[in-house]
TORKEDREN-931805 format. One record per residue (C-alpha): residue number from 1; residue in one letter; chain; x, y, z. Coordinates in steps of 0.5 Angstrom, whole numbers, plus 500, padded with zeros to 3 digits. Layout:
BEGIN
@gukol->NUM&torke->A&dolum->A&px->X&py->Y&pz->Z
...
***
This chain:
BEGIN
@gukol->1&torke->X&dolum->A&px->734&py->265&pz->885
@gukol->2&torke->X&dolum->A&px->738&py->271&pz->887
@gukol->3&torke->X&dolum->A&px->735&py->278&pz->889
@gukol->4&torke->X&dolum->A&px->740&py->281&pz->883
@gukol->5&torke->X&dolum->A&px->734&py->285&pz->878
@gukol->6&torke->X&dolum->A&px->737&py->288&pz->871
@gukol->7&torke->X&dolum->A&px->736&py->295&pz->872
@gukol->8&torke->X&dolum->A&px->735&py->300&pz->864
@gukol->9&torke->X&dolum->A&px->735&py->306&pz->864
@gukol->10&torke->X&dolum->A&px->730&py->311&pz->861
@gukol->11&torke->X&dolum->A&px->726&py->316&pz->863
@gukol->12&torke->X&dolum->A&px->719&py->313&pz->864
@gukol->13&torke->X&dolum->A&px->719&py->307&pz->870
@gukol->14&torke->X&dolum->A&px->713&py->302&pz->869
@gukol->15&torke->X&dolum->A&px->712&py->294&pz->872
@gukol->16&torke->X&dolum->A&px->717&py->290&pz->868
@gukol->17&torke->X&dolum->A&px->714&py->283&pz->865
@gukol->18&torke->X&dolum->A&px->715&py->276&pz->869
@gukol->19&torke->X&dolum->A&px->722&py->274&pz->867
@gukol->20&torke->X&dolum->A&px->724&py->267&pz->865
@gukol->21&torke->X&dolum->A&px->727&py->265&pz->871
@gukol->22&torke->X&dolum->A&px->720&py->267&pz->874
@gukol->23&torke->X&dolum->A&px->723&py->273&pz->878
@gukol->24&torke->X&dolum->A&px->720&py->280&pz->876
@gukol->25&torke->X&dolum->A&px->724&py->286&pz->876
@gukol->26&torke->X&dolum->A&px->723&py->293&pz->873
@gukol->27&torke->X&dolum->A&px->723&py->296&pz->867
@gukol->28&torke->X&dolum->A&px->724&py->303&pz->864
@gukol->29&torke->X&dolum->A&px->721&py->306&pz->858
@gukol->30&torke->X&dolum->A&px->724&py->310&pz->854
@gukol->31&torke->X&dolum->A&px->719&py->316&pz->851
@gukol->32&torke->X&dolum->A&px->718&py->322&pz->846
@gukol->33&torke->X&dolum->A&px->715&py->328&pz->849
@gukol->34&torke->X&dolum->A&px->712&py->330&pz->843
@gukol->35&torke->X&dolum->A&px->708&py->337&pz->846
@gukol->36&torke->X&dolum->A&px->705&py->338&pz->853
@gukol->37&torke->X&dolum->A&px->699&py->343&pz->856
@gukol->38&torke->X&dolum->A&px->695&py->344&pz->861
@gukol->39&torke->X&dolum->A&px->688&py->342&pz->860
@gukol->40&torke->X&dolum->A&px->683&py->349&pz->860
@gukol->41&torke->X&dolum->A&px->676&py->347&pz->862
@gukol->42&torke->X&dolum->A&px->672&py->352&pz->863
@gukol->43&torke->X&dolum->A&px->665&py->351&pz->868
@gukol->44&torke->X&dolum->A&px->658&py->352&pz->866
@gukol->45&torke->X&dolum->A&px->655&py->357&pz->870
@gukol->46&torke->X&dolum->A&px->648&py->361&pz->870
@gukol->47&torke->X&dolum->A&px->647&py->365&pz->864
@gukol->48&torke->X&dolum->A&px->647&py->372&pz->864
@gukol->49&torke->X&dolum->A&px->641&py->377&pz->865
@gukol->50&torke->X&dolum->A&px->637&py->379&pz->860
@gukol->51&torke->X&dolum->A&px->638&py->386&pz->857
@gukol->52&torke->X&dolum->A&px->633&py->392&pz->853
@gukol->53&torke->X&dolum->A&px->627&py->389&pz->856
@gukol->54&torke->X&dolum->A&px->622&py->394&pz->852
@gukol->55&torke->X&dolum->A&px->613&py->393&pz->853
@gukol->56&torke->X&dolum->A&px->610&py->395&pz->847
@gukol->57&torke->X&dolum->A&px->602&py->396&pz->847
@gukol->58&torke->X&dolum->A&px->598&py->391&pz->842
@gukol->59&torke->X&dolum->A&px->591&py->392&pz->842
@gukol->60&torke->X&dolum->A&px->586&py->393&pz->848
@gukol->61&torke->X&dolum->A&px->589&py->388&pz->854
@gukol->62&torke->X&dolum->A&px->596&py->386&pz->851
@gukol->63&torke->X&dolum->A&px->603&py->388&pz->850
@gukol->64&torke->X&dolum->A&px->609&py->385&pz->845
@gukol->65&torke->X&dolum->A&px->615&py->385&pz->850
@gukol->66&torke->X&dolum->A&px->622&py->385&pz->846
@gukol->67&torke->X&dolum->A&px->629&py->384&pz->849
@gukol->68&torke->X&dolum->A&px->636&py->382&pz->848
@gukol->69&torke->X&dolum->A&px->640&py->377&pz->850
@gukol->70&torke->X&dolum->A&px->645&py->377&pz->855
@gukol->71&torke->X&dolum->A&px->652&py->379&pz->853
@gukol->72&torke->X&dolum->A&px->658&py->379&pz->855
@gukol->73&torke->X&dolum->A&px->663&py->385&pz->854
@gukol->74&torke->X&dolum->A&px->666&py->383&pz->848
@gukol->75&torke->X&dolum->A&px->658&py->381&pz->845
@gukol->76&torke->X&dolum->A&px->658&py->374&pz->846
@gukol->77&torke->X&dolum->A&px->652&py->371&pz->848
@gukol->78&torke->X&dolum->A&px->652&py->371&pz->856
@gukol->79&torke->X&dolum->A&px->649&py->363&pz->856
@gukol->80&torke->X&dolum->A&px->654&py->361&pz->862
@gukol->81&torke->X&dolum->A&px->656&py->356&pz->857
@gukol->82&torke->X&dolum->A&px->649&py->352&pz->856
@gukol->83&torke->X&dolum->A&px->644&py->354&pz->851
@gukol->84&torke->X&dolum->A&px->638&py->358&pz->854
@gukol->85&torke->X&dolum->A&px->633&py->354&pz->853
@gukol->86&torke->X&dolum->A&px->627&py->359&pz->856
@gukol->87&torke->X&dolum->A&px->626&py->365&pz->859
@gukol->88&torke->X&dolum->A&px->620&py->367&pz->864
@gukol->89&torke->X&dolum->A&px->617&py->374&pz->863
@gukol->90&torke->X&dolum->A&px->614&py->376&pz->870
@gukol->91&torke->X&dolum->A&px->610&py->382&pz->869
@gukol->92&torke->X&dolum->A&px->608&py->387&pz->875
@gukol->93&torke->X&dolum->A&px->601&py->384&pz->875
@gukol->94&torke->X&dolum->A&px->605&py->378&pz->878
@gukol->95&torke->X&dolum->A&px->603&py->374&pz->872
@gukol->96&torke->X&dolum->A&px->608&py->370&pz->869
@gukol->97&torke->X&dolum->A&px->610&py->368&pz->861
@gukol->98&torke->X&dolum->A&px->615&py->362&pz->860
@gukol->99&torke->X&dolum->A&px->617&py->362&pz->853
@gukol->100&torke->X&dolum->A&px->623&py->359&pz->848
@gukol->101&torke->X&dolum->A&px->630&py->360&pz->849
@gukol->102&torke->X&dolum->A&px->631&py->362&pz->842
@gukol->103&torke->X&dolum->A&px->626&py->367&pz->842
@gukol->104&torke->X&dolum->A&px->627&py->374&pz->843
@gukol->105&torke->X&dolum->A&px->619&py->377&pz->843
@gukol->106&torke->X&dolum->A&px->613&py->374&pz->847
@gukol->107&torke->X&dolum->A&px->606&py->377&pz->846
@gukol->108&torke->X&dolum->A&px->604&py->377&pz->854
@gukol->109&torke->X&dolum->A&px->596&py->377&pz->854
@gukol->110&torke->X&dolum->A&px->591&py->378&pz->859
@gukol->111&torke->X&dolum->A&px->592&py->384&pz->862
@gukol->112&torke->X&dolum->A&px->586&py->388&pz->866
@gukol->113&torke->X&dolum->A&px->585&py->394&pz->862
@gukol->114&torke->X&dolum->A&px->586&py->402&pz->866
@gukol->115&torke->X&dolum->A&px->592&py->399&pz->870
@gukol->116&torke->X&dolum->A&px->600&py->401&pz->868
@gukol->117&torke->X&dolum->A&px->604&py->395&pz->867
@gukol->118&torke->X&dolum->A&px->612&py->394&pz->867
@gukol->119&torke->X&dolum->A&px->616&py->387&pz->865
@gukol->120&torke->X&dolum->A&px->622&py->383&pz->868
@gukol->121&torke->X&dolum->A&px->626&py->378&pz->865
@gukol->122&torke->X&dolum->A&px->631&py->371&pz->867
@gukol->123&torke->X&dolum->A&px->634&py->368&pz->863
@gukol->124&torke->X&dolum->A&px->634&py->360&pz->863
@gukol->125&torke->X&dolum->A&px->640&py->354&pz->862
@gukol->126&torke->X&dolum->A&px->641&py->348&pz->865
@gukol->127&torke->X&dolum->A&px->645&py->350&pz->870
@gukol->128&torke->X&dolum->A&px->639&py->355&pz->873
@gukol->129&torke->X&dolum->A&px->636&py->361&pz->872
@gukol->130&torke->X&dolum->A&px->640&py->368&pz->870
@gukol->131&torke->X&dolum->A&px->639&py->374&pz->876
@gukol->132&torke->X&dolum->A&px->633&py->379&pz->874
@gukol->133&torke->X&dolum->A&px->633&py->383&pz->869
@gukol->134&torke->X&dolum->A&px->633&py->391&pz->869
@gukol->135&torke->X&dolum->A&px->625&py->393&pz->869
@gukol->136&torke->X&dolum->A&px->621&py->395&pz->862
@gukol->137&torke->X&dolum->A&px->618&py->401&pz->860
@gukol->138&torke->X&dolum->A&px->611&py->402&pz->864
@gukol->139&torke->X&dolum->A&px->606&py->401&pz->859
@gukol->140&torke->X&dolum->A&px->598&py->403&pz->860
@gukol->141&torke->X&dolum->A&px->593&py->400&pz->857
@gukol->142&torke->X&dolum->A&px->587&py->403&pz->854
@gukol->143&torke->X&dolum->A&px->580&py->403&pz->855
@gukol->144&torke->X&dolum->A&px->573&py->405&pz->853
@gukol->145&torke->X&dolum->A&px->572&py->411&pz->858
@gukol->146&torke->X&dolum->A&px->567&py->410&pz->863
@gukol->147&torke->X&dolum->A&px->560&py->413&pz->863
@gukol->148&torke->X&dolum->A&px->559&py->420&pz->864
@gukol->149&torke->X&dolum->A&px->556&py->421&pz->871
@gukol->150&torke->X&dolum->A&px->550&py->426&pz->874
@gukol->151&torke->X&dolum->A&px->548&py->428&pz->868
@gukol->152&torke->X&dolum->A&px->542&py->434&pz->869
@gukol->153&torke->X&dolum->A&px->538&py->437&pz->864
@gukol->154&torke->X&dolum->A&px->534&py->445&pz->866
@gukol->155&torke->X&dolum->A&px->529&py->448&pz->861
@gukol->156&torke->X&dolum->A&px->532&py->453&pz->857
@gukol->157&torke->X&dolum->A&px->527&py->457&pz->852
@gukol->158&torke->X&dolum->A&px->521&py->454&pz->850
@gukol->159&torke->X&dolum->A&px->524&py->449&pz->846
@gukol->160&torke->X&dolum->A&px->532&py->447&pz->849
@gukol->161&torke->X&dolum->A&px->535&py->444&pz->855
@gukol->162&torke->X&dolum->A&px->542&py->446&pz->858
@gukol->163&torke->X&dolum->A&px->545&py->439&pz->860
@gukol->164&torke->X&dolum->A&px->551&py->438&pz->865
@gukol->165&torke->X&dolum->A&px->555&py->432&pz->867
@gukol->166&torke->X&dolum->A&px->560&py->431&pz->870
@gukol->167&torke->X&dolum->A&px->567&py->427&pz->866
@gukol->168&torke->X&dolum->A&px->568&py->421&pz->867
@gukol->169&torke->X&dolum->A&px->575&py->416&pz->867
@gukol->170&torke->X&dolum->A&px->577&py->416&pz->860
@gukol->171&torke->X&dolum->A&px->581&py->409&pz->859
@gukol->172&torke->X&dolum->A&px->586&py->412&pz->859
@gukol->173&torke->X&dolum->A&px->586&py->417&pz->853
@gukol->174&torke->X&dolum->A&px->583&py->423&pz->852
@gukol->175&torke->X&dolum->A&px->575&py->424&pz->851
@gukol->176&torke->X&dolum->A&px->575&py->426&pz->843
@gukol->177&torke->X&dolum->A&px->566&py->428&pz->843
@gukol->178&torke->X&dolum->A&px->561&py->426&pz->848
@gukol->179&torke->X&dolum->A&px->553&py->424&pz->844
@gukol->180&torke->X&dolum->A&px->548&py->426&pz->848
@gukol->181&torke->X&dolum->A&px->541&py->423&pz->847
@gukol->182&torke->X&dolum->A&px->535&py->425&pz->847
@gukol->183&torke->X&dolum->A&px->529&py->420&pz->848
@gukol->184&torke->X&dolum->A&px->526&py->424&pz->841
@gukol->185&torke->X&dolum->A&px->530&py->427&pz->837
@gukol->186&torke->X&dolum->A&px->537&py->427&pz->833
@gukol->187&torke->X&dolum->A&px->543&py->425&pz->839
@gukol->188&torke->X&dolum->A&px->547&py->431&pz->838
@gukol->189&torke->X&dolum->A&px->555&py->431&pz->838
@gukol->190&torke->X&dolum->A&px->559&py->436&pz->843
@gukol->191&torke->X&dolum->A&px->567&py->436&pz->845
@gukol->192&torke->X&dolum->A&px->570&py->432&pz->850
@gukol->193&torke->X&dolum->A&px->573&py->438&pz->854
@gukol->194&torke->X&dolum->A&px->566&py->441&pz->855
@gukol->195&torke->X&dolum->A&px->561&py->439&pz->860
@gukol->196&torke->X&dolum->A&px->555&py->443&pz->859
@gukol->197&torke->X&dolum->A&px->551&py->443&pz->852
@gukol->198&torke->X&dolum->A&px->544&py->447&pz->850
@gukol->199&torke->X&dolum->A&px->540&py->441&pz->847
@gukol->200&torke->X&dolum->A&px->535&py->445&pz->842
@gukol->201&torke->X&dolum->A&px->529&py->443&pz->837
@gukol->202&torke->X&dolum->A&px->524&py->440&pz->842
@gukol->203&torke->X&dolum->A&px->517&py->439&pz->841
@gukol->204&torke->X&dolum->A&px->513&py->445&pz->847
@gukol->205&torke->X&dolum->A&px->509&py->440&pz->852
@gukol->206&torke->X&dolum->A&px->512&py->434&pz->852
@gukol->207&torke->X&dolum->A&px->517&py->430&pz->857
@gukol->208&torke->X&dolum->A&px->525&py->429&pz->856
@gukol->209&torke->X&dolum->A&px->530&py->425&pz->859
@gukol->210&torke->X&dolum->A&px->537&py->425&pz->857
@gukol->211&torke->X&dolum->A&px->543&py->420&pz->857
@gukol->212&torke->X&dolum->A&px->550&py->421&pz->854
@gukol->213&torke->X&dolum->A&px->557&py->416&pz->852
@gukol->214&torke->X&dolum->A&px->563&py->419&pz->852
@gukol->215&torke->X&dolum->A&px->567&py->417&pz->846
@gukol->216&torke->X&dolum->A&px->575&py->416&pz->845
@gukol->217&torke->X&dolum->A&px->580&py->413&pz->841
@gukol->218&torke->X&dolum->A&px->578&py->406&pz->842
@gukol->219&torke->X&dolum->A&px->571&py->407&pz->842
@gukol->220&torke->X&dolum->A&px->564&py->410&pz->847
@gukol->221&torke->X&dolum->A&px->564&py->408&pz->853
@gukol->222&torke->X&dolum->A&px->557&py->405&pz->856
@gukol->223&torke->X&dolum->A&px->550&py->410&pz->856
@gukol->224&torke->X&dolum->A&px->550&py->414&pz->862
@gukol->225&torke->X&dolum->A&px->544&py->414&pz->867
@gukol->226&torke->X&dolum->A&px->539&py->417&pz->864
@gukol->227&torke->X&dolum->A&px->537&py->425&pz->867
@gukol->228&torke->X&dolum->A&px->531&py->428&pz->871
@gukol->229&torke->X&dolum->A&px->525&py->429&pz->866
@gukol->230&torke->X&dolum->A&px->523&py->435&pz->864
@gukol->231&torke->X&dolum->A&px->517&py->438&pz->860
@gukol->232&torke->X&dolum->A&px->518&py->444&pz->854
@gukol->233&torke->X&dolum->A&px->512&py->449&pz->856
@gukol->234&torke->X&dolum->A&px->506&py->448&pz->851
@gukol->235&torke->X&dolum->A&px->505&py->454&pz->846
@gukol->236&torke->X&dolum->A&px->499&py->456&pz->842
@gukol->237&torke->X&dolum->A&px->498&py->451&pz->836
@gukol->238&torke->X&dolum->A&px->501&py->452&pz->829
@gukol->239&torke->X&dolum->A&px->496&py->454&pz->824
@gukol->240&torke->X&dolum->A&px->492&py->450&pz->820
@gukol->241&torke->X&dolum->A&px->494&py->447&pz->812
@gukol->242&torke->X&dolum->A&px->491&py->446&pz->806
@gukol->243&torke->X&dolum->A&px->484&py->449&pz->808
@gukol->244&torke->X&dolum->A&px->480&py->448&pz->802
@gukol->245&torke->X&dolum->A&px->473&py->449&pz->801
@gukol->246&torke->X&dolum->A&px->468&py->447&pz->796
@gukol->247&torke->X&dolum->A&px->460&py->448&pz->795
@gukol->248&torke->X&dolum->A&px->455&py->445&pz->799
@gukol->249&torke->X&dolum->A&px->448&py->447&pz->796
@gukol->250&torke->X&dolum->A&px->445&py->453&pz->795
@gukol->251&torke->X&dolum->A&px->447&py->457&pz->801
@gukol->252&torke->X&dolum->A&px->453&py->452&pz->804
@gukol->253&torke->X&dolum->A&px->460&py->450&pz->803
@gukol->254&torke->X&dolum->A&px->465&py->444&pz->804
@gukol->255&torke->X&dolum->A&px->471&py->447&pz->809
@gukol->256&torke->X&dolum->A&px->477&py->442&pz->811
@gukol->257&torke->X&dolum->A&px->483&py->442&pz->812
@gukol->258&torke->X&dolum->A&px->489&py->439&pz->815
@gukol->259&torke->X&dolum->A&px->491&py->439&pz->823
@gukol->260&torke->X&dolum->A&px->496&py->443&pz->825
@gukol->261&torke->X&dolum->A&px->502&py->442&pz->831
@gukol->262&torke->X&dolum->A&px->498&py->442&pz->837
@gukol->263&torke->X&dolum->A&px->504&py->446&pz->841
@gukol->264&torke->X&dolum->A&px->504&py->441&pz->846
@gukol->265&torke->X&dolum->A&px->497&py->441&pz->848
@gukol->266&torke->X&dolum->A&px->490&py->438&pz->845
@gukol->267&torke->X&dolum->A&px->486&py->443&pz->841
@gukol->268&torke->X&dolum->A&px->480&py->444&pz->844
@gukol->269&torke->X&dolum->A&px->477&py->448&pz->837
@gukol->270&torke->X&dolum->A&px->478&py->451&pz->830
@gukol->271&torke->X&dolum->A&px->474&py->457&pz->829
@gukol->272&torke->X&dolum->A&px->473&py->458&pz->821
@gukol->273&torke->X&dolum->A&px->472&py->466&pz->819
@gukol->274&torke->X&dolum->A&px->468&py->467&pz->812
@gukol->275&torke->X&dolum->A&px->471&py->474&pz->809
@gukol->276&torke->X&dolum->A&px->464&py->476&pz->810
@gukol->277&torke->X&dolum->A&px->459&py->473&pz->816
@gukol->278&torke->X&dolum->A&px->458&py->470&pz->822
@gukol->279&torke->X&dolum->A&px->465&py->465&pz->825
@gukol->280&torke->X&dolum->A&px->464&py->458&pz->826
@gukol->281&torke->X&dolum->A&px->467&py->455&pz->831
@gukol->282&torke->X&dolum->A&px->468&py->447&pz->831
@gukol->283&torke->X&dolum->A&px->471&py->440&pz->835
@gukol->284&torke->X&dolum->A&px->478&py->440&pz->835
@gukol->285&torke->X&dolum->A&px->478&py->433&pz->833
@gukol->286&torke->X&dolum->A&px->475&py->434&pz->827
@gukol->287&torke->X&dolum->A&px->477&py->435&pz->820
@gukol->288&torke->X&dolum->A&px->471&py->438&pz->816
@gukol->289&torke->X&dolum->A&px->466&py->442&pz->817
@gukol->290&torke->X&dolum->A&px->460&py->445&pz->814
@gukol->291&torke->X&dolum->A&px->459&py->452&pz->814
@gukol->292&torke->X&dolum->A&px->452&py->454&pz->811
@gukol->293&torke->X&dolum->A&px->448&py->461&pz->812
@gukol->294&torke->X&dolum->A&px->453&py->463&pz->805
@gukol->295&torke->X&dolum->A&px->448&py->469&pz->801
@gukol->296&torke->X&dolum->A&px->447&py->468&pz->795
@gukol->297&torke->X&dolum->A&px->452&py->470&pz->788
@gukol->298&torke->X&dolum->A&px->457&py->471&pz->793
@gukol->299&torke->X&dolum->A&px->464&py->469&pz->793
@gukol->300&torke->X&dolum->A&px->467&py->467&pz->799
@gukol->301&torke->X&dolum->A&px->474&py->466&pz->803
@gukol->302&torke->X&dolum->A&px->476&py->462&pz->809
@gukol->303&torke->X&dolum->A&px->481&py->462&pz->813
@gukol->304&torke->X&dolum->A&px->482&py->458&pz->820
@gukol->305&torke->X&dolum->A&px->485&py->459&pz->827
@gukol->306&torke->X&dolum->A&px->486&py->452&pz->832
@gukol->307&torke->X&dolum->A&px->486&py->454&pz->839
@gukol->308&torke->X&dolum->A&px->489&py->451&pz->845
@gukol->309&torke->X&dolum->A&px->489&py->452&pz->852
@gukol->310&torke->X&dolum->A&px->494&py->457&pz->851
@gukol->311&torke->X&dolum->A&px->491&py->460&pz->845
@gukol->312&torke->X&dolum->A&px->490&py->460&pz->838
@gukol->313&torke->X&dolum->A&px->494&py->460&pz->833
@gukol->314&torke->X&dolum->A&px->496&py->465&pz->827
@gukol->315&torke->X&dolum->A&px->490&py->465&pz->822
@gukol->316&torke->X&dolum->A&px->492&py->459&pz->816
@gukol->317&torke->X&dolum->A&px->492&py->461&pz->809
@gukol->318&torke->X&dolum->A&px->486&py->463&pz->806
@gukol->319&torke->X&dolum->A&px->482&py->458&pz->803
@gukol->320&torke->X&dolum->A&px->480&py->458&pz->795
@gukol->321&torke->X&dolum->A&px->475&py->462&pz->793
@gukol->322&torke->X&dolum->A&px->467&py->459&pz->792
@gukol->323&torke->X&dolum->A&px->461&py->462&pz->789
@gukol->324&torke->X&dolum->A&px->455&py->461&pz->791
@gukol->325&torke->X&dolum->A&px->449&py->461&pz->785
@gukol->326&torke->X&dolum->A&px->444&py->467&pz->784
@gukol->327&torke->X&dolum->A&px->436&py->466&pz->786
***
């Protein structure tokens, strides 16, 4: 077999099949290029930074966080060509929240409360993780204040007491009232820009002690220490009530009567006026006595003092009238 080849003419040179002969030779296709182009494959890339990352407060230790997601400058989203398939929120605590690609709001929980707080965002495909976002708005997250401190208590009067203290840390939010508590009595309200309130209507010879909560707009914050103790001076007894008297034989009458406010101190006696005769002084823990000596078909009042180790009190009303019978 000669090295002769048949030789086509074409645009396209390819191997030839075997020829008969079993010698190979070449052979040319022809072709028709129907249309032509370059291939525009575009590499996937990290996404874009998340955008607007803004904290909002939701309740006593939480805050809702909203953002949008990355965009391109003709507002396509910025996903590097894969899909976003989470986000990472860190907030400034250094806490971090994982949550779906898909969402655009998150609950972040757990945050101390008195403490300011900001939010960072990445955006994350398959590829990896987008740069950092710009950082959110600071938020704070309120509180009950604390209790107020240094509470003291000084007579003033008889029956008051100026109370002072010192304000305490309010959570932040404004103090509205503070309720100071009397260990008797009603708690009395006061604003919560003050520092000092006359506490009055205490009992005279008895012992107080004061304790206070400050009170915003989330609620009261604990009980403060309670004050010093201090005692209202005793006073002279209120007079005694409901004197009434009743014969008693020929010469006598029932008198009793219904005790008085004591001032702050034991009554030590009542004394019992007649409108006419001899006064009668009797125990201060009683309630009855028997007044005798009356003259006969004579009428007769009593009145009644109740003494103290201050003094005695005002004279009471005067009793109902009684008559004694003739001889």
């Amino acid at each position: 077999m000669s090295g002769r080849r048949n030789r086509f003419r074409g645009n396209l040179l390819s191997a030839g099949k075997p020829l008969n002969t079993g010698d190979y030779g070449t052979r040319v296709q022809k072709f028709r290029l129907v249309s032509a182009g370059v291939a525009n494959t575009i590499p996937l890339s990290i996404p874009g930074a998340p955008t607007n990352v803004v904290a909002t407060l939701s309740g006593n230790n939480a805050a809702v966080i909203t953002w949008d997601a990355p965009i391109n400058r003709n507002g396509s989203i910025n996903n590097g060509g894969s899909i976003i398939t989470s986000y990472i929120i860190t907030c400034s605590s250094g806490f971090t929240l994982n949550v779906s690609g898909s969402l655009t709001s998150a609950l972040f929980t757990g945050l101390s409360n008195s403490r300011t707080f900001t939010f960072t965002m990445v955006a994350i495909n398959r590829i990896g993780t987008s740069p950092q976002s710009a950082r959110s708005n600071e938020i704070t997250i309120l509180s009950v204040p604390n209790a107020p401190t240094n509470v003291l208590a000084e007579l003033s009067g008889n029956n008051a007491a100026t109370i002072t203290w010192n304000p305490p840390f309010n959570g932040g939010s404004v103090i509205i009232k503070y309720t100071i508590t009397c260990n008797t009595g009603t708690p009395l309200d006061v604003s919560g820009s003050v520092t000092s309130a006359l506490f009055t209507g205490l009992s005279n010879g008895s012992t107080f002690t004061f304790t206070m909560v400050a009170i915003n707009s989330i609620g009261p914050s604990p009980a403060s220490a309670p004050s010093n103790g201090i005692t209202t001076p005793a006073s002279v007894p209120d007079a005694p009530t409901n004197v009434f008297a009743e014969l008693s034989g020929n010469n006598a009458a029932a008198i009793t009567w219904t005790p008085p406010y004591n001032g702050g101190s034991v009554i030590i006696k009542y004394t019992i006026t007649c409108n006419t005769g001899t006064p009668l002084d009797v125990s201060g823990s009683l309630t009855s006595a028997l007044f005798t000596g009356l003259s006969n078909g004579s009428t007769f009042t009593f009145t009644m003092v109740a003494i103290n180790i201050i003094g005695p009190s005002p004279p009471s009303e005067p009793s109902n009238g009684i008559t004694t019978p003739p001889i």
